[in-house]
Structures are given as C-alpha cells and as structure tokens.
N, C-alpha and C positions, 0 to 999 in steps of 0.2 A: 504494500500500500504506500502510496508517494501521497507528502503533507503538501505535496501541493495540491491536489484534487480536492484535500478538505477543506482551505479555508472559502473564504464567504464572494471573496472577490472585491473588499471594500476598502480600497486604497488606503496609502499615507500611515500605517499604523505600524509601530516598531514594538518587539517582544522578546523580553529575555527573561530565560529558563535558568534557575538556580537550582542544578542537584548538591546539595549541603550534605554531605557525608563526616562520619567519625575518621576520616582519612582522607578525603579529601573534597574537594568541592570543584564543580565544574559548573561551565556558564556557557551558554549559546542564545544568541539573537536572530530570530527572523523576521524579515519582513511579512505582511499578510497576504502572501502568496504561498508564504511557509520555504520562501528559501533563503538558506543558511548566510547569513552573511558577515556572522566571526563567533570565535571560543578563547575563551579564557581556563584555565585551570588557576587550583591554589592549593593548600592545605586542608586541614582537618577544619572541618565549620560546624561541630554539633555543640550548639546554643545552651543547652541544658550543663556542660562540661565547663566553656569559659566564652561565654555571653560577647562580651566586647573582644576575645579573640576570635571571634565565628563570624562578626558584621565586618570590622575589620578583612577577614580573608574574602569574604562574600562578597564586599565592594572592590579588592584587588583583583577578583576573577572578574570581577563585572567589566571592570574600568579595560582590561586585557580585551574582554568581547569586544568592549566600544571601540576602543581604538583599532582594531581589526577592521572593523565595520565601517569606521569614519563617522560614526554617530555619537550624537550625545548621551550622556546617563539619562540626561533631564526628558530626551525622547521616547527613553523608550521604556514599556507596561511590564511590571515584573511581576513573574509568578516565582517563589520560594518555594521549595518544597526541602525543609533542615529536619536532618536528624534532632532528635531532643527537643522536640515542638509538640508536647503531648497534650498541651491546658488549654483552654482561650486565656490562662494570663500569659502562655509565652507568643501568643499569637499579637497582647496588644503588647507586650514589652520590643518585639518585634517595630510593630504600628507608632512606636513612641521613641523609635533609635536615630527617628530624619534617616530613613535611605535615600539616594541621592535619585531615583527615579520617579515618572511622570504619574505613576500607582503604582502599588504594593500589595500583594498578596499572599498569605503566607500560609503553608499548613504543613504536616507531617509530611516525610518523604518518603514514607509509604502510599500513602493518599496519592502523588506527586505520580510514582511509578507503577501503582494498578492504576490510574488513570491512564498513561502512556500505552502500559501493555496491553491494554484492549479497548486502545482507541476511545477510551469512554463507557463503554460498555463495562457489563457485569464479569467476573471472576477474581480470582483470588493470587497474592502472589505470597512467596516467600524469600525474604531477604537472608542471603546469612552473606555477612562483609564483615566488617570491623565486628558491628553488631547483628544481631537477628529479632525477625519480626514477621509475624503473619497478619495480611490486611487482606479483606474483601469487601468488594463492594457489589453487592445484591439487591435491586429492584429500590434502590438509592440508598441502601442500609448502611451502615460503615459495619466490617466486623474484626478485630483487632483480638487477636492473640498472643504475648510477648512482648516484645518491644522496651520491657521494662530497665535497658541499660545494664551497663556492667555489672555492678551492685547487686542488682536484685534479678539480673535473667541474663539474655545474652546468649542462651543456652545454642551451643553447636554451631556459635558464630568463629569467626575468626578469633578473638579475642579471646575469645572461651578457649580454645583450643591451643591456643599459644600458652597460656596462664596454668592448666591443667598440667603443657609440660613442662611450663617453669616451677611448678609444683613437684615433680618427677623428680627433675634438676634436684631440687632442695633434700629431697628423702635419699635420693643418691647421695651426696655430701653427708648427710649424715649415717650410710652407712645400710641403711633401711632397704633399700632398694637396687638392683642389681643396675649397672650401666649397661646402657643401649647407645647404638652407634648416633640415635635421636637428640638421646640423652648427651652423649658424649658432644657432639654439635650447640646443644644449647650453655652447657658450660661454659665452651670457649666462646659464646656470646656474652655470658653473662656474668661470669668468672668461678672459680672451682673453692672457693671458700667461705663460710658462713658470712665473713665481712663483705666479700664483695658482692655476693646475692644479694643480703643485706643492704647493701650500701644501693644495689640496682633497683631493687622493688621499691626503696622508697619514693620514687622520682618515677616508676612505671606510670604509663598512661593506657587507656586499651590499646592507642595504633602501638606502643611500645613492642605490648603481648602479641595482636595482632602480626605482625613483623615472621613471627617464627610460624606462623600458619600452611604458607606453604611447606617449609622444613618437615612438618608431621604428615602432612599427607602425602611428601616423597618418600619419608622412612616406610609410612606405613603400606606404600606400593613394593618395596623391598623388604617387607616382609617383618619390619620395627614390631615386636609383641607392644611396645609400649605406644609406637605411633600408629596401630592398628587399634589398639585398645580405646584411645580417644577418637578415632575418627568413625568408631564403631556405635560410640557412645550419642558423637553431633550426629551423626545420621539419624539415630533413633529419635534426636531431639528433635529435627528438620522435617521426620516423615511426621510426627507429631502434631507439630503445627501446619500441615498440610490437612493433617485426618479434620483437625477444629476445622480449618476454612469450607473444608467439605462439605462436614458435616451442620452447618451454617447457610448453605446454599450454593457456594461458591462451584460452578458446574467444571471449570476448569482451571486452572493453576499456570503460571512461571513461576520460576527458581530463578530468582535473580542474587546481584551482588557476585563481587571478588570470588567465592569458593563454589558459585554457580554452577561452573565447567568441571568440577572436581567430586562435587559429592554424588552426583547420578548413580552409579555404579554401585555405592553404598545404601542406596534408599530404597525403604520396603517395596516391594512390588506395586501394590496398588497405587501409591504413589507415583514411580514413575508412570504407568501407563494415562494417568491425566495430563501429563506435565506438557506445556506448549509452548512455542514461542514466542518473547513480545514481540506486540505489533513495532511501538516507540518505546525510546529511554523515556527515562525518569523526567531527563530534563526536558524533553518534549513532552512529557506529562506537567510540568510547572509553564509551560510556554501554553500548554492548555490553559492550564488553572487563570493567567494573567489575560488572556482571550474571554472567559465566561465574567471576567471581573471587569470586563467594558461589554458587555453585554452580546458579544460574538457565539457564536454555535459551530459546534465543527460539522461538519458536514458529511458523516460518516456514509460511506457507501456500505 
C-alpha cells in the first residue's frame, strides 16, 4: 500500500511523525500527498525516564527532518507517538513543554504503531525493543496489556533480557552459577568483580541492559543453556501478550520493535500462525495521529 493513495489531496499541509523510543527516537515529515521529504534520528526519548531529556532529543530529531526538508518547525503538524506516555497528565505535561510546531499531538507509541500497522484499522500488535507492550485496537476500543516499564514489567523485552543476564553475570562472580560463553561475554562488558558490576549497575539504564540483547539470543542460537534459558522465558512472555490481544478481539497481530526479527522461531505456535505484517511504521502511525488532529481522514482503500 503506497501513503500516497491515502491522503485527501488537500494541499499546502506539512506533517511530522515522532517515533519516541526507550532507545531511540526517529522523525519523518510528509507533505499531504504522503511523500517523504526528510528524517531525523536521535537518542532515547521515553518521557516517563527523563522528561526534559526526551523533548530535548525529540526537537533535535525534528529540527534534522526540517532541515532535510527545507521546512520550518513552525510549519509543520506533529503527531508524537513516546514511549512512557501512559496518563492524560503526560499527554498535557507534553501540551505544556512549547514544542516548537504548528500542532501537537501526543499519545503512547503503541497507539502510534497499531495505528500505522493496519492502516487505521483494527488488530493488535506486540512491541518487544528496549521495552515491551501489547496494544489493540478493536471497533475503536484501546486494549493495553504490559507496557508497565522496567520497574514493574518489560517482560521478554530487550531490557529484560539483557538484565536477566547481567543477573547470571553476578551469580557467576559469586560462584553460584556455572560460566557460559554468554556469560563469559557479558563480564568482559561489565567487569569480573563484585566492585565493578557494582560500580556498573549503578549508572545502568534499560538501553544500558538492553545493549546485550542481541548477545543472548546469539548464545542462545549456539546453543548458550543460559542464553536459551532467557530467550525461552521472553518468548513465553511475548506469546503471552499476544494470547491477551487475542483474546480481547484483536483478529490479527504484528511483532514489532528491535527483537521483532529474532523471537519468531521461539513463539508458541498459535501465535505465530496470526502474526502479519505492518502495513506503516510507527512513525507513519504518528504522521496519522497529526492528520486526524487537523481534521484529515486517510483514505484507506
């Protein structure tokens, strides 16, 4: 499907798409014929983590699109779709930071990317990147499984999975736990003694954990008991939150985010067999969201 058959045909109007990630943030603006006319990248921009570093990287991604584009901030309708946007107060603390465009729009970047993957329509997706999240949207319903952050969830995201073997790491050091070639890899990340672990964890962030994600699920293609063991575990958590979306309404599913490409092969059966592809990114799901927010309609065929 080409975004240019869907927009309206109603000149003059400039749109930029913010996917706000726990790792990184990407920016693209289209004219309302839906063609691409610059991108920006930046860092990590999840709002909920450190607020004024996420608007900060989210206006340096922006400012990258515009100048690509030869356009102003001030032209152009921005749809946000941030990690760590779970409240209406982060939506008006959002609404109250002066971003530097013409409107603002703001929601979770889940919302952001089932919107994109099916074009507007109904199904459900599954994030697992930095963090993990299961959203669906049903006959205009929202349905939200996860999503809860480091902290308190995260389960079978990247983060998770990195953390679990800087965990491993630590029981090794102390003797507890047999070394793995996973294992042996993450030490010489993180260093081989109670001080330096110590000294790393304190300053860890999820992209920190995140970081070693792929590392475990190359051990555990080679056969890592310990880097099998965790990717055995996020699978179980991923088809999980698929089975919610399911069983909520959601007729069909993507796997999206970073470990996207990676966990398939690990995931319960019935799971894969719904699993589809998106139509659009995320951030052409916020390049929506910034469209409906001037009163435009896509025009889905």
């Amino acid at each position: 499907m080409n975004l240019l058959d869907l927009c309206d045909g109603q000149g003059g109007s400039l749109f930029l798409g913010i996917d706000g990630g726990g790792s990184r943030c990407r920016a693209r603006i289209r004219d309302n014929r839906g063609q691409v006319l610059g991108e920006g990248t930046g860092g990590a921009s999840n709002i909920y983590q450190n607020f004024d570093a996420a608007v900060a990287t989210i206006a340096a991604a922006a400012s990258e699109a515009a100048e690509k584009a030869g356009v102003e901030l001030g032209d152009v309708h921005a749809g946000l779709g941030l990690a760590g946007l779970v409240t209406s107060a982060g939506t008006e603390k959002i609404e109250k930071a002066s971003m530097p465009f013409a409107s603002t729009v703001s929601d979770n970047d889940a919302y952001a990317a089932c919107l994109g993957a099916f074009a507007g329509g109904d199904g459900g997706i599954v994030i697992a990147g930095t963090g993990s999240i299961g959203f669906a949207l049903v006959g205009g319903q929202r349905h939200m499984a996860g999503g809860w952050g480091f902290a308190l969830g995260d389960h079978g995201s990247g983060a998770w999975a990195g953390h679990h073997a800087v965990r491993r790491a630590a029981l090794s050091i102390d003797g507890l736990l047999q070394p793995t070639p996973m294992i042996e890899s993450i030490l010489g990340a993180v260093g081989r003694t109670r001080f330096d672990l110590s000294q790393w964890s304190e300053r860890a962030t999820p992209k920190d954990y995140a970081q070693f994600a792929p590392l475990v699920f190359e051990k555990a293609a080679q056969g890592d008991v310990q880097g099998m063991t965790i990717v055995i575990e996020g699978a179980a958590a991923i088809s999980t939150l698929a089975r919610a979306l399911l069983a909520r309404g959601a007729g069909r599913l993507c796997l999206l985010g970073g470990l996207s490409a990676v966990y398939p092969p690990y995931l319960d059966a019935d799971v894969k067999r719904v699993l589809t592809e998106p139509a659009f990114d995320a951030i052409d799901g916020a390049i929506m969201m910034a469209r409906r927010g001037q009163g435009l309609k896509e025009l889905w065929s």
